[in-house]
C-alpha positions as CSV (number, residue, x, y, z in Angstrom):
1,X,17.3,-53.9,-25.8
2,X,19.6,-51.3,-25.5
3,X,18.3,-47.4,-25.8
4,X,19.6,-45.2,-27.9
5,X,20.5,-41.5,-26.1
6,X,18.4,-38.8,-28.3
7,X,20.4,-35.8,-29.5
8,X,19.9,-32.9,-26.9
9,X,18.6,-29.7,-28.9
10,X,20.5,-26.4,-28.2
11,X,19.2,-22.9,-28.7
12,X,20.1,-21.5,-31.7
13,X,22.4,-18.8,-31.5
14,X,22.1,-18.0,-35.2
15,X,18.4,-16.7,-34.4
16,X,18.7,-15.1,-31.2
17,X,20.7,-13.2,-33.2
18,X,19.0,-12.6,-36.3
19,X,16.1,-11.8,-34.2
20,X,18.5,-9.2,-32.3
21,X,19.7,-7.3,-35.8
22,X,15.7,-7.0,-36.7
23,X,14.6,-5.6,-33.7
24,X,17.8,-3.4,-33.6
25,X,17.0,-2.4,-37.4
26,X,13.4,-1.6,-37.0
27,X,13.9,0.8,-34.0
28,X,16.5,2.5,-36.1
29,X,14.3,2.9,-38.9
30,X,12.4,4.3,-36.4
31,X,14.1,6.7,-34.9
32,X,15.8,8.3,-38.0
33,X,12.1,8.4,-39.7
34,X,11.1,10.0,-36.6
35,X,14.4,12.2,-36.0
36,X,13.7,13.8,-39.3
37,X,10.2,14.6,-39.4
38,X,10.6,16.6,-36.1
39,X,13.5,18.4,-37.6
40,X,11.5,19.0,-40.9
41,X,8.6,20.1,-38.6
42,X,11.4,22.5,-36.3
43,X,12.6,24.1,-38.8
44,X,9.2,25.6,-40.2
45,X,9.8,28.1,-37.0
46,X,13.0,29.7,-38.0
47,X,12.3,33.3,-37.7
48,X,15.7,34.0,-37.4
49,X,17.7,35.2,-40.8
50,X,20.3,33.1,-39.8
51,X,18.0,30.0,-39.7
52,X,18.1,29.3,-36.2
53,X,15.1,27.6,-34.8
54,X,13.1,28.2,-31.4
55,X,11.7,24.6,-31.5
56,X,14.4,21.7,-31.9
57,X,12.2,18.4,-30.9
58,X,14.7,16.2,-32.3
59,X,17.0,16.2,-29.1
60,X,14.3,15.1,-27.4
61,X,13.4,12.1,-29.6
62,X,17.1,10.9,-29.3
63,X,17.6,11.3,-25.6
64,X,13.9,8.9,-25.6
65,X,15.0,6.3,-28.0
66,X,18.7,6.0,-26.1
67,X,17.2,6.4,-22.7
68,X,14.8,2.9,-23.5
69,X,16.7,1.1,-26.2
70,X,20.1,1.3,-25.6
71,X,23.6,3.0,-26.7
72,X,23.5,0.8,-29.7
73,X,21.3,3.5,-31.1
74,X,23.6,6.3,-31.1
75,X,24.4,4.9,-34.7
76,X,21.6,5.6,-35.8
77,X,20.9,9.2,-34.1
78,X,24.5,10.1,-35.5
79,X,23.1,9.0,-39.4
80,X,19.8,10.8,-38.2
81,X,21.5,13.8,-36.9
82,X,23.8,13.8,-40.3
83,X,20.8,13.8,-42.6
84,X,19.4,16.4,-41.0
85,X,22.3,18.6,-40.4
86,X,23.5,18.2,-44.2
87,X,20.5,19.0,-45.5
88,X,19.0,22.3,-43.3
89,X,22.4,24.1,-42.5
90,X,24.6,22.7,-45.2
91,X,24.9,26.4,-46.9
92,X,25.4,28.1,-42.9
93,X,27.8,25.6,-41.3
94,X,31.3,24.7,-42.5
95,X,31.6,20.3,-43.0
96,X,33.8,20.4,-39.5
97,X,31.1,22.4,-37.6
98,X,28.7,19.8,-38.9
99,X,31.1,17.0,-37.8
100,X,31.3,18.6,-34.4
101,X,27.4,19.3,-34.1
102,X,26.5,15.6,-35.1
103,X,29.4,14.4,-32.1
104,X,28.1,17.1,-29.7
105,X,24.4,16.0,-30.4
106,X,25.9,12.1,-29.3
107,X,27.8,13.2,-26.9
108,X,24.9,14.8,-24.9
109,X,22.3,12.4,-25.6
110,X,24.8,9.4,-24.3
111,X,25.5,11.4,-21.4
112,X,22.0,12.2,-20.6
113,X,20.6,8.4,-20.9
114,X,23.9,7.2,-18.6
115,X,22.5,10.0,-16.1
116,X,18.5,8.7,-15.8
117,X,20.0,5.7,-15.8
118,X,22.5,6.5,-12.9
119,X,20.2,8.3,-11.1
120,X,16.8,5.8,-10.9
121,X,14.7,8.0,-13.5
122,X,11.4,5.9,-13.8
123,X,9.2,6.3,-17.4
124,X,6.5,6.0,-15.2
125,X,7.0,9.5,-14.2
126,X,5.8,8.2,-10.7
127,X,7.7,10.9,-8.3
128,X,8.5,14.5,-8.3
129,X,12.2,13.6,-8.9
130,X,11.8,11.8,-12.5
131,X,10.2,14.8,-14.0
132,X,13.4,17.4,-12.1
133,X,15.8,14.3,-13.3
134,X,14.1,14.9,-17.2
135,X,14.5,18.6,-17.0
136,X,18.0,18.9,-15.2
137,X,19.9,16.0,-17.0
138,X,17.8,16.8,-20.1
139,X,18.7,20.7,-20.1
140,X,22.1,20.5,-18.9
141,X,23.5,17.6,-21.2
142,X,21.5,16.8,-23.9
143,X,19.9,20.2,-25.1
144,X,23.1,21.9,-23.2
145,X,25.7,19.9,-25.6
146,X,24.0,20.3,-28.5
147,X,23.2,23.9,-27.8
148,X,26.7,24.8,-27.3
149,X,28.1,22.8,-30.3
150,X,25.0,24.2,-32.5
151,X,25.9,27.6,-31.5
152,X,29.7,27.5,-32.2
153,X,28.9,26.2,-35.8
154,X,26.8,29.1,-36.6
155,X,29.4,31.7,-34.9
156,X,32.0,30.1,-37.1
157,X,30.0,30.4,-39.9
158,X,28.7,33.7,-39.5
159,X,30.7,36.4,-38.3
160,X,27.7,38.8,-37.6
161,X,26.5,36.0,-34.8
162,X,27.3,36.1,-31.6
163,X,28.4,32.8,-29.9
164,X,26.2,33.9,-26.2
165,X,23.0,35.0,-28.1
166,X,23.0,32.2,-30.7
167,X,23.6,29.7,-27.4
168,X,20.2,30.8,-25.6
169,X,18.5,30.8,-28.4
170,X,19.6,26.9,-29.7
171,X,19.4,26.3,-26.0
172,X,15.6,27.4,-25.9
173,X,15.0,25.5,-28.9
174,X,16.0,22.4,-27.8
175,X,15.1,22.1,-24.6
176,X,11.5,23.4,-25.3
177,X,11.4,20.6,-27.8
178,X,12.6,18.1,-25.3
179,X,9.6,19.3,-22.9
180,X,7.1,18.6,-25.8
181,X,8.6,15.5,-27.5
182,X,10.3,12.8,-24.4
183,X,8.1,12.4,-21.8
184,X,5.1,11.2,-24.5
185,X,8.2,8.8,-26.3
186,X,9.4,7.9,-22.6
187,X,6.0,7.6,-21.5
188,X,4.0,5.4,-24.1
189,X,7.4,3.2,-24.7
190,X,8.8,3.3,-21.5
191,X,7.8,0.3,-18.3
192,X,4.5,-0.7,-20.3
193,X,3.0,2.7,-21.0
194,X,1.3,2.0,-23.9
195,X,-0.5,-0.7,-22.4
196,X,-1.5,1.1,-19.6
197,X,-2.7,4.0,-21.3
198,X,-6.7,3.1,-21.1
199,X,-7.0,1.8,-17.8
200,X,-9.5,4.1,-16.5
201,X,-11.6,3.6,-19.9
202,X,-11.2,5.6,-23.2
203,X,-13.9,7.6,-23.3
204,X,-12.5,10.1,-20.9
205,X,-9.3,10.3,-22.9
206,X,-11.1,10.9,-25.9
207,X,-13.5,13.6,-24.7
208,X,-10.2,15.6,-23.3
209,X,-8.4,15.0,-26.7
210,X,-11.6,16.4,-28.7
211,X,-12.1,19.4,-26.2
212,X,-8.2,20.0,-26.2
213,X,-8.2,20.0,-30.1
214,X,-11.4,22.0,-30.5
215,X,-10.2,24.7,-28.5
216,X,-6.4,25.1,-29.6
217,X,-7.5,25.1,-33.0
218,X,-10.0,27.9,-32.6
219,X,-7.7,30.1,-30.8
220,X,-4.9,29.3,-33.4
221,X,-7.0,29.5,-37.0
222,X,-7.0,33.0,-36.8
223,X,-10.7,33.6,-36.5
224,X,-10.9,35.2,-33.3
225,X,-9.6,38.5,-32.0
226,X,-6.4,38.4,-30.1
227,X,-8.3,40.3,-27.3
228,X,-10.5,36.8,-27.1
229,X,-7.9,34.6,-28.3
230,X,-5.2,35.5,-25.5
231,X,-7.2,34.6,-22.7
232,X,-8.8,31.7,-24.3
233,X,-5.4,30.1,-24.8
234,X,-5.2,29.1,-21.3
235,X,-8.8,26.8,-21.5
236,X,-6.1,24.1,-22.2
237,X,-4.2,24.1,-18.7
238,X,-7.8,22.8,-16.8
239,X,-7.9,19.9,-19.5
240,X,-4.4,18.9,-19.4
241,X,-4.8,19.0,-15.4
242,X,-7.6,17.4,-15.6
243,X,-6.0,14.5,-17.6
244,X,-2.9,14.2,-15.3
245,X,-5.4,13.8,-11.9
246,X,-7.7,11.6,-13.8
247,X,-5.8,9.7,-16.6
248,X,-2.4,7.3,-17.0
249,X,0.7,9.4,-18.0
250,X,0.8,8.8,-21.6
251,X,-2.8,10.1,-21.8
252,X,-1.1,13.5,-20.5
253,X,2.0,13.8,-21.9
254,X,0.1,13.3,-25.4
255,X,-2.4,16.4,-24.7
256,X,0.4,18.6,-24.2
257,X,2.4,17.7,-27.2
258,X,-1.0,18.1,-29.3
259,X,-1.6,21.3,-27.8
260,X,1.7,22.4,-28.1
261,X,2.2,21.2,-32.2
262,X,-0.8,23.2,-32.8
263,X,-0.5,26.0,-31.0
264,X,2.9,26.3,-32.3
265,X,1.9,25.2,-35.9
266,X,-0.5,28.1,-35.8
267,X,1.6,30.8,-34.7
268,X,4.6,29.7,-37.1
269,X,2.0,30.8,-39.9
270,X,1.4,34.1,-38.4
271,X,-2.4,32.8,-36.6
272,X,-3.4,33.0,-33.2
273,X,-2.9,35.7,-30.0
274,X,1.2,35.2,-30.3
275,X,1.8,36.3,-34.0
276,X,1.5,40.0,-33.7
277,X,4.0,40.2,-31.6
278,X,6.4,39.2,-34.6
279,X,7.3,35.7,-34.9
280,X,10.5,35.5,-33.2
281,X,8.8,37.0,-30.2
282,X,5.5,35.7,-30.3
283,X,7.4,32.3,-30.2
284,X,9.4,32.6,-27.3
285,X,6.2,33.8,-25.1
286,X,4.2,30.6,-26.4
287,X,7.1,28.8,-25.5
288,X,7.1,30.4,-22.0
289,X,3.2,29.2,-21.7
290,X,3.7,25.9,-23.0
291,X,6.6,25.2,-20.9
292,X,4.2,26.4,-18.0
293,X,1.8,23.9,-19.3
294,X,4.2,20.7,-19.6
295,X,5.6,21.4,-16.2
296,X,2.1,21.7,-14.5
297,X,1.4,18.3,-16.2
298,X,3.8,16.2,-15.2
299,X,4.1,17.5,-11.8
300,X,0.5,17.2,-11.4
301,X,0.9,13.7,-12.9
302,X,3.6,12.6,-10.2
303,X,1.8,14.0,-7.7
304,X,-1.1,11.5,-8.2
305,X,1.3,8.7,-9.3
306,X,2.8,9.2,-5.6
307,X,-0.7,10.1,-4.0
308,X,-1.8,6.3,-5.6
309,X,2.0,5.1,-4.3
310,X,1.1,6.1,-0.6
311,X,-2.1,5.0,-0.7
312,X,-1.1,1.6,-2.0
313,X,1.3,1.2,0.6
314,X,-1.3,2.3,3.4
315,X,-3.4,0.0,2.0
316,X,-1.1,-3.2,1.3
317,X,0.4,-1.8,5.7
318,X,-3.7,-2.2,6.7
319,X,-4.1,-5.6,5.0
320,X,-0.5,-7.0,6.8
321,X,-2.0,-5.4,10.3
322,X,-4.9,-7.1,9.6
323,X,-3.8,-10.4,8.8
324,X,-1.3,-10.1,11.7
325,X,-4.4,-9.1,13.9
326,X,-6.3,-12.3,12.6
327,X,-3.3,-14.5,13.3
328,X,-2.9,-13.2,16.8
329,X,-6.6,-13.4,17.3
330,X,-6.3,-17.2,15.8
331,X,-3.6,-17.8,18.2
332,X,-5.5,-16.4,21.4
333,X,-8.8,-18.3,20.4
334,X,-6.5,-22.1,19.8
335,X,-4.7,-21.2,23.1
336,X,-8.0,-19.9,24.4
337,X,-9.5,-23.1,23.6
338,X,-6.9,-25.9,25.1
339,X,-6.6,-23.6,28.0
340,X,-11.0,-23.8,28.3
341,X,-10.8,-27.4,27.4
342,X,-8.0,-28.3,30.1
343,X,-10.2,-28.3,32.9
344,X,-13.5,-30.4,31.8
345,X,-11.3,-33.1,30.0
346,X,-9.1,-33.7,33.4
347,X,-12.5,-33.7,35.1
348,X,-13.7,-36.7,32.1
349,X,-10.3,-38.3,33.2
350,X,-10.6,-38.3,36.6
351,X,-14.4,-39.4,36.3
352,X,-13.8,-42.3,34.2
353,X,-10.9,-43.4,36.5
354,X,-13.1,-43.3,39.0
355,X,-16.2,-44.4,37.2
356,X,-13.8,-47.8,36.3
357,X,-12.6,-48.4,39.9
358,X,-16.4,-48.0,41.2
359,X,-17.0,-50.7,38.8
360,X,-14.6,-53.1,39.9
361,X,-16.0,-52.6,43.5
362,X,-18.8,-53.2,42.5
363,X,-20.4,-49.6,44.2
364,X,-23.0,-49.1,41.7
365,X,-24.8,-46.6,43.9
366,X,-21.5,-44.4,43.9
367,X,-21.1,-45.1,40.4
368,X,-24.3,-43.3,39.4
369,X,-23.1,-40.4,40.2
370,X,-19.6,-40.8,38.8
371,X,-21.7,-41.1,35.5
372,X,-23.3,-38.2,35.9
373,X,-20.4,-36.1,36.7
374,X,-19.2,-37.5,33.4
375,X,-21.5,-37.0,31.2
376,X,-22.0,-33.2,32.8
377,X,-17.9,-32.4,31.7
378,X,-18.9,-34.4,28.6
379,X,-21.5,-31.6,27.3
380,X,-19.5,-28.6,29.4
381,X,-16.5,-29.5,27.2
382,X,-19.1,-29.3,24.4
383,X,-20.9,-25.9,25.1
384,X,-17.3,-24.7,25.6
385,X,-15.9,-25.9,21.8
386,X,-19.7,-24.8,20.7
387,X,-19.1,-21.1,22.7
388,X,-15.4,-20.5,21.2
389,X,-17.0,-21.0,17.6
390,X,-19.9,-18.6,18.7
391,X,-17.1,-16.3,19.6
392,X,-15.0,-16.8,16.7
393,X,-17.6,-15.8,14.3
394,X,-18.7,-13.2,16.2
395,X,-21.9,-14.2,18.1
396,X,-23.2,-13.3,20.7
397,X,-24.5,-16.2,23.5
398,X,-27.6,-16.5,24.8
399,X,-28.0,-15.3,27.8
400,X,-30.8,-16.4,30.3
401,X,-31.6,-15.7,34.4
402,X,-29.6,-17.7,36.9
403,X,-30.0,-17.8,40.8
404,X,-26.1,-17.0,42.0
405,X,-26.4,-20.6,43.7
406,X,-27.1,-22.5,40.8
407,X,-23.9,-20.9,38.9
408,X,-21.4,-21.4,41.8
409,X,-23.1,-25.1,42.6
410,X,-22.0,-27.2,39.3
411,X,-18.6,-25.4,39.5
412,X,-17.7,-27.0,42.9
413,X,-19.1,-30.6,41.7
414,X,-16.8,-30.4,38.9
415,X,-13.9,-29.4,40.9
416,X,-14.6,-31.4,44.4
417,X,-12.1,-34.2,43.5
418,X,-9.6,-31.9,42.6
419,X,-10.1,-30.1,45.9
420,X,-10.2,-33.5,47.7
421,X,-6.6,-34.0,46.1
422,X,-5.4,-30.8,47.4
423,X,-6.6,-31.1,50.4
424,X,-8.2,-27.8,50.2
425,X,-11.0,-26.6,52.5
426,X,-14.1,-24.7,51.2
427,X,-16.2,-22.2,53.0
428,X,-19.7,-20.9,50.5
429,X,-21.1,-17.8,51.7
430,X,-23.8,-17.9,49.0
431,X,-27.2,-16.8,50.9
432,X,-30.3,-18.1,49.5
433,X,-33.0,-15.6,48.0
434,X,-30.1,-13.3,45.5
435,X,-31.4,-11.7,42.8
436,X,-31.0,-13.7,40.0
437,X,-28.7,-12.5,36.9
438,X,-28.7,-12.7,33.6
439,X,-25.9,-14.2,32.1
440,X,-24.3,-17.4,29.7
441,X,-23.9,-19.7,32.5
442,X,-21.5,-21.9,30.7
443,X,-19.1,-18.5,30.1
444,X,-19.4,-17.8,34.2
445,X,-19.2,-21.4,35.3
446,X,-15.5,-21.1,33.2
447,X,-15.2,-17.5,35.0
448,X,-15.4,-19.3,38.6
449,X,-13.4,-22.6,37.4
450,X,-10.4,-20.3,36.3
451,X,-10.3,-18.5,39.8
452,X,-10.6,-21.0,41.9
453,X,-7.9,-23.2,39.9
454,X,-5.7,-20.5,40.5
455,X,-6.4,-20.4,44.2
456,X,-5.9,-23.8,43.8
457,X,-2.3,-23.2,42.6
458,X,-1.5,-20.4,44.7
459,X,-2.0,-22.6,48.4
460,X,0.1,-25.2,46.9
461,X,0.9,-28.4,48.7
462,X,0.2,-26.1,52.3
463,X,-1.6,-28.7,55.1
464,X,-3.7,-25.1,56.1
465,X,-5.2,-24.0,52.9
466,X,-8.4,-22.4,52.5
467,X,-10.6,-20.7,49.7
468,X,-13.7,-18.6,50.2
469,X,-16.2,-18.1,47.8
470,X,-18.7,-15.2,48.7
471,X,-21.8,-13.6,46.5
472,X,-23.3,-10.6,47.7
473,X,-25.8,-8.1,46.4
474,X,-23.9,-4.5,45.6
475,X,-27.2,-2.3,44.6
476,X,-27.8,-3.2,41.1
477,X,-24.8,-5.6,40.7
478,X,-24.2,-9.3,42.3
479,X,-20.6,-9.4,43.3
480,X,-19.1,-12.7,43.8
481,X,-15.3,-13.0,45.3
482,X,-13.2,-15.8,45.8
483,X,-10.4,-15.5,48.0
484,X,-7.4,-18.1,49.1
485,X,-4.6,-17.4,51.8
486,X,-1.9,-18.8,49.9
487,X,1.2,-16.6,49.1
488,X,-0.6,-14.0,47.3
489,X,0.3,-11.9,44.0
490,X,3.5,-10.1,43.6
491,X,3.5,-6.8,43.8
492,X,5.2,-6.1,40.1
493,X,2.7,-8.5,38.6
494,X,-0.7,-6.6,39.5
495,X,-0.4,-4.0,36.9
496,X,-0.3,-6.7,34.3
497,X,-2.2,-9.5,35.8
498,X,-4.9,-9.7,33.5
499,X,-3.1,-9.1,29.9
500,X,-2.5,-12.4,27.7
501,X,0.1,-14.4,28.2
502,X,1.1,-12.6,31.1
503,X,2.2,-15.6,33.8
504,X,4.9,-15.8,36.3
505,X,3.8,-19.6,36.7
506,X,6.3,-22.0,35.3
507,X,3.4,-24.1,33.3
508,X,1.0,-21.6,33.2
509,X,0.2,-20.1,29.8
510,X,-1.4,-16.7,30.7
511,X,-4.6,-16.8,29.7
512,X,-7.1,-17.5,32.5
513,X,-7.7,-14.4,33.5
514,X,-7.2,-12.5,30.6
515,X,-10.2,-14.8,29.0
516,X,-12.2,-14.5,32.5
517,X,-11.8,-10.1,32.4
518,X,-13.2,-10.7,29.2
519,X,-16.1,-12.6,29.8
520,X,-17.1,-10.6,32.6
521,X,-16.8,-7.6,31.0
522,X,-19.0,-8.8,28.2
523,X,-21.7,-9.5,30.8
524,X,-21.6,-6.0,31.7
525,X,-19.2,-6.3,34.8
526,X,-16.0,-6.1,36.3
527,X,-13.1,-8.2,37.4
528,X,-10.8,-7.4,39.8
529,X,-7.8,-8.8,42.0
530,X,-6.2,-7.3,45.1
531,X,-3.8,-9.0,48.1
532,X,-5.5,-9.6,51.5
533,X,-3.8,-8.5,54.7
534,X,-2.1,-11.5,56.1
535,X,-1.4,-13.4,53.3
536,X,-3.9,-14.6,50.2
537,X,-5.4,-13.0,47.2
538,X,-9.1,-12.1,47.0
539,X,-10.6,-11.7,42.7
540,X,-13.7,-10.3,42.8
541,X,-16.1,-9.8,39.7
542,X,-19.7,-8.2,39.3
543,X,-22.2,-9.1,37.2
544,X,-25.5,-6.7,36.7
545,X,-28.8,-8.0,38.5
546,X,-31.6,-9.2,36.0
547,X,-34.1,-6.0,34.9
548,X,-37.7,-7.4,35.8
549,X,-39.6,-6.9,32.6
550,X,-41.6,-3.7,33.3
551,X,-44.8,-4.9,31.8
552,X,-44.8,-7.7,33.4
């Protein structure tokens, strides 16, 4: 029966973009709701005859708003800047000035957005540079352009204004507002702020925000003497450094706008330490400490945001050494183990060859000990798997007391049918009667098997070759060499003899020695290598004599 294809569904355009035109209204709403209470609430401090004020915040809320949501808002800053504009300075500025201060306002605010953009300002407020970026590009095109054009329509309007005082004195405005009003809009709507805001809990927020409120308010209402008041104005700077070092961003940026709205509030009604001054000067010094305040906020603020930065870093550099160190150490311990392994599983090959040909024979005397020589590589190989995991996990063997004999003995069993390959002889200057030592005999059983399988290796295919293997008491130490008269070590390679990895054999891999020096060492000993006159190389290691138990 044939199948019928089904219909493939596309996205609907039609509500992607109805869905676009809703979010794009509602922040609108938003920001010419918001645009206009700040100017309502800016023009309450307008000292001035001429109506100028010496807080603008509403600069500040359009550069935010821009800055995160887009150009597509400048239509609705230009309505918001309109409504204002129309309905504050309507009787001061001529319609064209208006104009000209709505396309100014645009103007800087688009500019201003393009430049954080341009220039990597983070919301975050995570370095040094974001809050320099907010203040520079903020002050010099946003507040600057709106400044300049605010200032020409009231020169125009007013011929007993001049252009250069009314400029600092928008300029002031406007900026200071900016200081109080962006970096908590920035901050809380900006890269997740919001939801960041309690991540070190809220009780610590709120106990700030109740000691910040209690105190501005007292100094503020009026009831205390300025003599008390001035000073007391200050308590705020330890709570809002204590919220940048302590709490997110938005946590800070918030204290300092509540401090400054009621500390400006206040002195806009005549209360608090700044009013007696008169107004238009008692608001330009709170300005002065408030803008003292913001800055020591958010610099404080980066400066933990970067503190955390480096620290992260540091950490996340620590966790990549330390991985890389495991690997490495991985890598040592599975080479480490194949190169250990090597030796007692030729000696199982060999021994089972053997063992099988015995067999045929029908030598079951000499196939006794075969078997025996098997099974003893069978458990070395074993211990040495069961040693590597002791290692691995970081546990020490158990050590017990050895006669030097009985160490150096099983080592030459195990490696007499290699040496009868070779055609190597031996000569064992082990005397009877040593002071026994106290070591993991399996650990310097693979400490003599390395050395004299490089011995081995060094004489080669020679008809002449010899090895020595000597134990000798050195005071408190049993030193045991082993020496060959094969072609010796080059000079170049003694330096670096014992590192990992460090071979110039072609199939060598570098590790012998390296994992001999360290088991030696662990015992308490030594391990050393030097060329012998005439040809050869002699290794010798120590090992420290057993302590007789002294209440025994």
């Amino acid at each position: 029966m044939p199948t019928v294809p089904l219909p493939q569904v596309r996205p609907s355009h039609r509500s992607e973009s109805a869905d676009s035109r809703i979010w794009l209204a509602s922040r609108s709403v938003m920001l010419i709701a918001l645009y206009y209470a700040v100017g309502l609430w800016g023009f309450v401090f307008t000292p001035d005859p001429h109506g100028i004020p010496l807080v603008w915040p509403a600069t500040g809320v359009g550069l935010a708003f821009v800055y995160l949501y887009g150009y597509r808002l400048l239509l609705a800053l230009g309505i918001a800047t309109l409504l204002v504009t129309w309905q504050f300075t309507a009787d001061m500025m001529p319609l064209a000035e208006a104009i000209g201060l709505v396309m100014a306002t645009l103007a800087g605010v688009g500019l201003g957005a393009w430049a954080l953009r341009q220039f990597g300002f983070s919301p975050r407020f995570e370095r040094l540079r974001d809050v320099a970026l907010l203040l520079v590009i903020g002050g010099l095109s946003a507040s600057g352009l709106a400044a300049t054009a605010g200032a020409w329509g009231m020169a125009v309007g007013m011929e007993d204004l001049r252009f250069t005082d009314t400029w600092w004195l928008c300029w002031m405005a406007d900026l200071m507002g900016l200081m109080l009003v962006a970096p908590v809009l920035i901050s809380w709507l900006g890269a997740g702020g919001g939801g960041r805001a309690f991540d070190t809990g809220f009780w610590r927020p709120a106990v700030l925000m109740g000691s910040l409120v209690v105190v501005t308010i007292l100094v503020y209402s009026g009831t205390l003497d300025t003599a008390l008041a001035m000073p007391l104005s200050y308590a705020v700077f330890p709570l809002v450094m204590l919220a940048a070092l302590r709490c997110p961003t938005p946590i800070t940026t918030t204290l300092m706008l509540v401090a400054g709205a009621i500390a400006l509030s206040g002195t806009g009604w005549g209360l608090g330490p700044f009013a007696d001054a008169g107004l238009e000067r008692s608001l330009l010094s709170l300005n002065a400490q408030l803008a003292l305040l913001v800055l020591t906020g958010l610099v404080l603020s980066a400066l933990r945001s970067e503190r955390e930065s480096a620290e992260a870093r540091a950490r996340q550099h620590l966790d990549e050494l330390s991985r890389a160190g495991r690997l490495s150490t991985l890598g040592e311990l599975s080479a480490g183990l194949a190169h250990e392994l090597n030796q007692p599983l030729c000696a199982l090959t060999s021994y089972a060859h053997a063992s099988r040909r015995l067999l045929e024979k029908g030598r079951l005397d000499d196939l006794r000990d075969a078997l025996a020589q098997l099974d003893s590589s069978a458990h070395r190989a074993a211990e040495t798997v069961r040693q590597m995991r002791a290692f691995a996990a970081g546990s020490a063997p158990e050590k017990i007391p050895f006669a030097p004999e009985e160490l150096i003995r099983p080592v030459l069993d195990l490696l007499r049918p290699e040496l009868k390959r070779c055609h190597v002889e031996m000569d064992i200057d082990v005397p009877r009667g040593l002071p026994m030592v106290l070591v993991a005999p399996v650990q310097i059983e693979q400490v003599l098997v390395n050395l004299l399988r490089n011995a081995m290796e060094a004489l080669g295919a020679r008809p002449d070759g010899r090895i020595r293997i000597e134990a000798q008491e050195l005071g408190s130490e049993l030193g045991i060499s082993v020496t060959d008269n094969g072609v010796g070590i080059p000079e170049e390679r003694l330096a670096t003899l014992f590192e990992p990895f460090a071979t110039w054999k072609s199939e060598g891999m570098g590790l012998g020695l390296s994992i001999s020096r360290s088991l030696v060492e662990a015992h308490g000993g030594r391990l050393t290598a030097e060329n012998v006159q005439g040809g050869g190389a002699r290794f010798r290691f120590t090992l420290p004599l057993e302590v007789p138990d002294a209440g025994a």
